[in-house]
N, C-alpha and C positions, 0 to 999 in steps of 0.2 A: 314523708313529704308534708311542706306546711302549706294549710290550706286557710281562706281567709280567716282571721281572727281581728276581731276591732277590740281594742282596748281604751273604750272612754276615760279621760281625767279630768276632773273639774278643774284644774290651772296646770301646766303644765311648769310655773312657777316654782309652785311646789314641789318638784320632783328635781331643783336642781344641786347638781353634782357639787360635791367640795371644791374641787376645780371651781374661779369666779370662773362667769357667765363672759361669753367671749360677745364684744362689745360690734353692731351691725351698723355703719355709717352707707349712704347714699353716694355714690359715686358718678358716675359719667353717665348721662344719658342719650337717645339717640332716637330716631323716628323707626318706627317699626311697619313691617307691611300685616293686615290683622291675619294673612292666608300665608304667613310666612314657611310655614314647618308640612312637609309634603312627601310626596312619594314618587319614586323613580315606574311607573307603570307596564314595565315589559311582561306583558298577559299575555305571552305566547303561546305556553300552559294550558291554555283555558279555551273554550269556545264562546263567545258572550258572555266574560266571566261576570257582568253586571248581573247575569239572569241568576246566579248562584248566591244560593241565600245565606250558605256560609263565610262566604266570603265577604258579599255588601255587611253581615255582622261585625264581621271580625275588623273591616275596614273602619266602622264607624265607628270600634271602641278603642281605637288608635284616636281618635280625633283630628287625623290630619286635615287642612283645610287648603293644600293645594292639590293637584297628581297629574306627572307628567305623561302626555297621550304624544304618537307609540312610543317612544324613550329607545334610550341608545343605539348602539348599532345598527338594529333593525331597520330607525326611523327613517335611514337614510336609505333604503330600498322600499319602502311603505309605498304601495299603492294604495291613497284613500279612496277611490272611488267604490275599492271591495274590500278596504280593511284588512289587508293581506299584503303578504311579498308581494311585489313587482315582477310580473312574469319574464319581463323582457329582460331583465337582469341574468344574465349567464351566471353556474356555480360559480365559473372561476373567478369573477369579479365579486366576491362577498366573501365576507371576511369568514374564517375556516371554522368555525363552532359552528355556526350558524345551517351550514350545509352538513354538517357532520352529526347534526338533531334532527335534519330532514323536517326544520323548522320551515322553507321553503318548496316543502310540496305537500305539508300539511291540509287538510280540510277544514279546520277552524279558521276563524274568521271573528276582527274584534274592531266593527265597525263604529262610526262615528255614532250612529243608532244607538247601537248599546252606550257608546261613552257618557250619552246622553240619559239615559236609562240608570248611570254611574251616579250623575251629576243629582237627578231626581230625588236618588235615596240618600244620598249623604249630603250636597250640598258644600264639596269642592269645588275651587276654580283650579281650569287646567292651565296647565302650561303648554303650548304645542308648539313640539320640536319640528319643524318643515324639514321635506325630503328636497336638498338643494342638489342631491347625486344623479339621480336617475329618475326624476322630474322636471315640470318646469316650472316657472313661476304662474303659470295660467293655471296648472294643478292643484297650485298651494291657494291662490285666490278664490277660484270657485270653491274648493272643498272648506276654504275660511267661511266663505260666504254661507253654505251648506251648515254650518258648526252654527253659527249663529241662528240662524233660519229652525236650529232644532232647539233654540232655548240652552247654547251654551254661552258663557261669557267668556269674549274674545281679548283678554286679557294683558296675557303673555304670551309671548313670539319668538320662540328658541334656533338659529337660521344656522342649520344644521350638528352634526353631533362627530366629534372628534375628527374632524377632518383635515385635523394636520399630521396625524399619519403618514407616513412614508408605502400606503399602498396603493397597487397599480392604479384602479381604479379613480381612489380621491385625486392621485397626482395627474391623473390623465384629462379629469375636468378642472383640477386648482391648482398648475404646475407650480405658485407661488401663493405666499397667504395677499401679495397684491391683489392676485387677480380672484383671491375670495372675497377682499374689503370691496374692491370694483364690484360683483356682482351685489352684494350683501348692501351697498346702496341704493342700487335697482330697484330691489327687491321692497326693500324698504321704503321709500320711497313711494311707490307702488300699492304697496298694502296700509300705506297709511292714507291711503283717498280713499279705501274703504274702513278702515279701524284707527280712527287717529287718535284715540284714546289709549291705544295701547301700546306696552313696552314692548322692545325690540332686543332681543339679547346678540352678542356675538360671540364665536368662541376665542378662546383666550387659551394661549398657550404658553408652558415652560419649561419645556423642554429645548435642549440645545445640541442636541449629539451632532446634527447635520444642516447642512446650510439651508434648507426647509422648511427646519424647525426652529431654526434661531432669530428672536425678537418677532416670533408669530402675530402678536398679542400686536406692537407698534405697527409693524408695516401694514398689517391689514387696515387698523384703524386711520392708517394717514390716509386712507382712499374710501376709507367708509366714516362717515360725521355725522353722522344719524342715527346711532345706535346709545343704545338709552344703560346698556351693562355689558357686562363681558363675563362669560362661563366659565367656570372651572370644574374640574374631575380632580381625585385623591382617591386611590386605592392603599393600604398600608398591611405591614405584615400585622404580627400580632407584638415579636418585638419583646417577649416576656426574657427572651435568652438574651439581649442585646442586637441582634440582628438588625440589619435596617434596609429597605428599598433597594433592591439591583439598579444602577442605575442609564443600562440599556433596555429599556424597558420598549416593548413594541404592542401592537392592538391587543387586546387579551391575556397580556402579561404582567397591565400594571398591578402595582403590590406586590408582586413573587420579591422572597426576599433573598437577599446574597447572604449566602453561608457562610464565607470568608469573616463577617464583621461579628460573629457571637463572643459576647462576654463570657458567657456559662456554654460550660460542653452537656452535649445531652447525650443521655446513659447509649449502650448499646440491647441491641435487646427489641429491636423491629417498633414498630409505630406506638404499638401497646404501652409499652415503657415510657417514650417521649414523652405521649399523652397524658398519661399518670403522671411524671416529673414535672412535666410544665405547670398543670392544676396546682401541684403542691408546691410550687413556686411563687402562688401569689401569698402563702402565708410570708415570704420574704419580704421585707419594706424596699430593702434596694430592688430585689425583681418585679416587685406589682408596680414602682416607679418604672421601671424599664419600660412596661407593658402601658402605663398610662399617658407618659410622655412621647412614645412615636404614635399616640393619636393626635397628639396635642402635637407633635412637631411636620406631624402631617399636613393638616388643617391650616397650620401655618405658613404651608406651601402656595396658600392664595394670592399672598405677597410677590408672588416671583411671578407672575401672568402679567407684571406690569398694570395693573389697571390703574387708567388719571384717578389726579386725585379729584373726588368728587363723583366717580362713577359707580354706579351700581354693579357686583359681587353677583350672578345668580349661581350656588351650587348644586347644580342638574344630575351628578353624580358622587356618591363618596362611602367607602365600610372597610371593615378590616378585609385584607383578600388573604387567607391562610386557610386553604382549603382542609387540609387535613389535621390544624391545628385541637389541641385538646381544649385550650379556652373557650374555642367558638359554639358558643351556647349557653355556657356558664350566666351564673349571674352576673361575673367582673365582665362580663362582656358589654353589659349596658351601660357602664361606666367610661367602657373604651371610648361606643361611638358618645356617652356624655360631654367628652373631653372636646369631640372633633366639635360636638353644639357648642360648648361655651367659647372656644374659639369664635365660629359666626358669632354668636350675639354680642362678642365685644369687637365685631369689624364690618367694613363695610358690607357684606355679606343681608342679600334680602331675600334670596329666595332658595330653599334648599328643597331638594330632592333626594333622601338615601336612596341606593340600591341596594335591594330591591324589594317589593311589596312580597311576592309570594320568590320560592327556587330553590333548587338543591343546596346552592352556597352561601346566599346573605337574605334569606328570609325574613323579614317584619313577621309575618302571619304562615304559622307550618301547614301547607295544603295538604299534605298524607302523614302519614304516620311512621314513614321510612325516612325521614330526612334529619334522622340524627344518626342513621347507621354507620357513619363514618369515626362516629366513638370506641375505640377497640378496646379499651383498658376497662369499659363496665358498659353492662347494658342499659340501654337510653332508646327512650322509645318516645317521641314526641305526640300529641294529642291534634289532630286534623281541627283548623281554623281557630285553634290557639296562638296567641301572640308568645315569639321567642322574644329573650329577655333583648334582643337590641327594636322590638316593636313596643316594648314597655316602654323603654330608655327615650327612642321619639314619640311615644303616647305624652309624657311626662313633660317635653318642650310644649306638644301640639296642644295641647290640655290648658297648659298655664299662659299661651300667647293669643290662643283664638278668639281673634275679635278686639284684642287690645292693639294699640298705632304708638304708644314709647315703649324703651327697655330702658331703666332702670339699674347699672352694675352694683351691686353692692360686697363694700369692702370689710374686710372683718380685723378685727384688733391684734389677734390672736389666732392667726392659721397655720397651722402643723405642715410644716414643708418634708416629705420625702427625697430622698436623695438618692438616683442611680447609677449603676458601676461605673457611668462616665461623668461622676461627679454633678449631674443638670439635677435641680430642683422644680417637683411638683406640688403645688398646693392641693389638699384635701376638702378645700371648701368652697364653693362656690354661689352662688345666689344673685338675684334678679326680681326686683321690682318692673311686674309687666301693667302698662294701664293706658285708660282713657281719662277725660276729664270727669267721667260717671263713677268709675269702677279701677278696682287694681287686685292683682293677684301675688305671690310672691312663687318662687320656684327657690328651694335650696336643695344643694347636694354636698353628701357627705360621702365623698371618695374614701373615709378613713374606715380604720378597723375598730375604734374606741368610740362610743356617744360623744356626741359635742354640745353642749348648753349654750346658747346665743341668746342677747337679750340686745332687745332695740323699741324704746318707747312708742315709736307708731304702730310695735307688733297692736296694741290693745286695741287700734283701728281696722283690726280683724277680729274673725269671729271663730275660725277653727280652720285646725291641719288635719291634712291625711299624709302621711307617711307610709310608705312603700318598702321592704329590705326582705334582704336575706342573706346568708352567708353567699361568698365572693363566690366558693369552690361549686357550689349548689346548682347543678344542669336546671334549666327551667323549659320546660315541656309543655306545662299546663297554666300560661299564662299568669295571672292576676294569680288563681290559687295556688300558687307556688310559693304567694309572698307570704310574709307578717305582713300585716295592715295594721295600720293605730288611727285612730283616727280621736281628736283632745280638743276642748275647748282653748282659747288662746289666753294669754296674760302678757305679761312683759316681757316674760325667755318662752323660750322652748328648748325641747330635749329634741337632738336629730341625731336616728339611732346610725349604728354602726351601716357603711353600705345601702344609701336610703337617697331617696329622690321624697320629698317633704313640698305639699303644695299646700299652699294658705288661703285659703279665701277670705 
């Protein structure tokens, strides 16, 4: 296992490849928000999980600077007044995980208090999702009013969470997404005599199976005009076989993939084998494309929520969903959700939250030490309040944006396109000038298997890189010490090694 290694270079010039140096132009730029890169917060897990010192660690060496309070499903039976399910909500009226964790009749409790307690030690702004299901607006007001009154900043305003589902419940209080834009003005409206500073999100949808859900995103907003963005969710398989999205997808099933669409058959021989074939599929260029590009054609899926143009993108949810998959963990894994970032950062897209900070399926930060046992083909044993490799992968955004207000695209002379079984082209290189009128940072990513030498005259307007990598196939358990680190003084190129997220100051 590699464990940190810094390998100082006096110019990184000097170490470049016979290959000329691949030429780095300035591209498109765009206003940036400085709290852009954040986290999805479902601490249901936990009791006061602010009070745990592993976790406030593990949280602040993510560097995120937003985090969603209570986030998903849940949020929309939250009672805030005790930080808890909502009593008064029947099992049957909540959606089937949820009662099936015996997450609503748990004794923990993950109050405003603690969020506050959250905020203290790291120094996020939240995002908070309102319970528009099984509250009221008088609930969401005081308990806003309460948020502030403890020293939190009342920011963002998320006006509920998936709730164009087709279940009894949502449809029994929004039998049309009209009559959720009609409340969702209200609402608004309302909360802005006391927070008129802050943005209002609404949710956006794109899905069309049923009359419901079709043009979710328009009809709400012809009846709601006060809303400042529009949400989106993206779950995604892993996609390494060719696989792609089922596309009945209902509450808790987005990302499950249809079998029907794989390019590549996978061995027989029970889960053990799959998992083994799959890893050894990313040494393939056509199948690490396959795996790279349904993140990237995921992410893509923003575009179909309809949002005006000129409106604000907030992505409150999004990770690969292949539960049992053998990539998930690996180090290509932080390149997956790479893919779904460098999407946002070239769209409108301002506020993201992955899913999910700690859990069994899409972990940032591994709480125990059993949460790779679904590895069958070798053993893997994760290290407790260590970041898995997709907590690296948004360390590496949250890192190089915090605190900067432009993004910067940058384009490269000479970038190595893969190509997968369905003929689509991904690029292997990516980068971002992130800055203020003070300061600027650079983020580069090298999705390839080969070093790439990049040269760009304003590199010598910095002072040094750290570079991050490791092999693609490489489980990451123990965080940071799992990588290579380099870290070199700057000159005119740089070397950006095989599989590497590369940050410039």
């Amino acid at each position: 296992m590699l464990k940190y290694t810094y390998l100082v270079v006096v110019c990184c010039g000097l170490l470049a490849c016979e290959k000329p140096a691949i030429q780095i132009e300035e591209g498109k730029s765009r206003t940036i928000y400085p709290d852009m890169i954040g986290l999805n917060g479902n601490l249901t897990s936990m009791d006061q999980p602010w009070n745990h010192d592993g976790f406030v660690s593990a949280v602040e060496s993510i560097g995120t600077t937003n985090f969603r309070y209570p986030a998903g499903t849940l949020g929309n039976y939250w009672d805030w007044d005790k930080g808890w399910l909502d009593a008064s909500v029947p099992d049957s009226a909540m959606i089937k995980w949820v009662v099936e964790n015996n997450i609503h009749t748990s004794d923990y409790r993950y109050t405003l208090e603690n969020l506050a307690e959250g905020y203290r030690k790291t120094g996020f702004t939240p995002v908070f999702m309102l319970n528009m299901l099984s509250k009221d607006l008088a609930h969401s007001v005081r308990n806003l009013l309460r948020a502030r009154d403890l020293g939190l900043p009342v920011k963002y305003i998320e006006l509920g969470n998936e709730l164009y589902f087709n279940l009894p419940y949502e449809m029994s209080v929004y039998p049309t997404p009209e009559d959720y834009g009609k409340t969702c003005q209200v609402w608004i409206d309302s909360l802005k005599v006391h927070f008129p500073e802050a943005k209002y999100a609404l949710l956006g949808g794109y899905i069309k199976r049923r009359p419901r859900h079709t043009n979710w995103t328009q009809r709400a907003l012809k009846y709601c005009t006060n809303a400042d963005a529009i949400t989106f969710h993206k779950y995604s398989p892993a996609g390494i076989d060719g696989r792609i999205e089922q596309k009945d997808i209902t509450a808790g099933t987005e990302g499950t993939a249809d079998l029907s669409t794989v390019t590549r058959t996978p061995p027989s021989g029970g889960l053990a084998a799959i998992q083994e074939w799959e890893v050894g599929l990313l040494q393939n260029d056509s199948t690490y494309a396959n795996f790279l590009a349904t993140a990237r054609d995921a992410a893509l899926y923003y575009q179909k929520i309809n949002a005006p143009e000129g409106m604000e993108i907030w992505v409150t949810e999004f990770n690969m969903r292949d539960d049992m998959s053998g990539l998930r963990g690996t180090w290509a894994n932080a390149f997956y959700d790479a893919k779904y970032y460098e999407v946002f950062m070239n769209s409108p897209v301002t506020i993201t939250n992955i899913h999910n900070v700690i859990g069994s399926k899409f972990a940032q930060i591994f709480s125990s030490s059993d949460l790779m046992d679904f590895i069958k083909w070798k053993e893997v044993e994760a290290k407790p309040w260590a970041l898995s490799s997709q907590g690296i992968a948004t360390a590496a955004f949250a890192k190089a944006t915090a605190g900067m207000t432009t993004s910067t695209k940058l384009e490269f002379s000479d970038d190595q396109e893969l190509v997968n079984d369905l003929g689509a082209t991904i690029n292997t290189l990516a980068g971002w000038k992130f800055s203020t009128p003070d300061s600027a940072k650079l983020l580069l990513i090298n999705y390839g298997r080969t070093p790439q030498t990049v040269r760009w005259d304003h590199l010598e307007d910095f002072s040094s890189a750290l570079s991050y990598s490791a092999p693609a196939e490489a489980y990451i358990t123990d965080g940071f010490a799992d990588l290579l680190i380099e870290e070199s003084l700057v000159g005119s190129s740089l070397i950006l090694p095989p599989f590497s997220f590369t940050l410039v100051k």
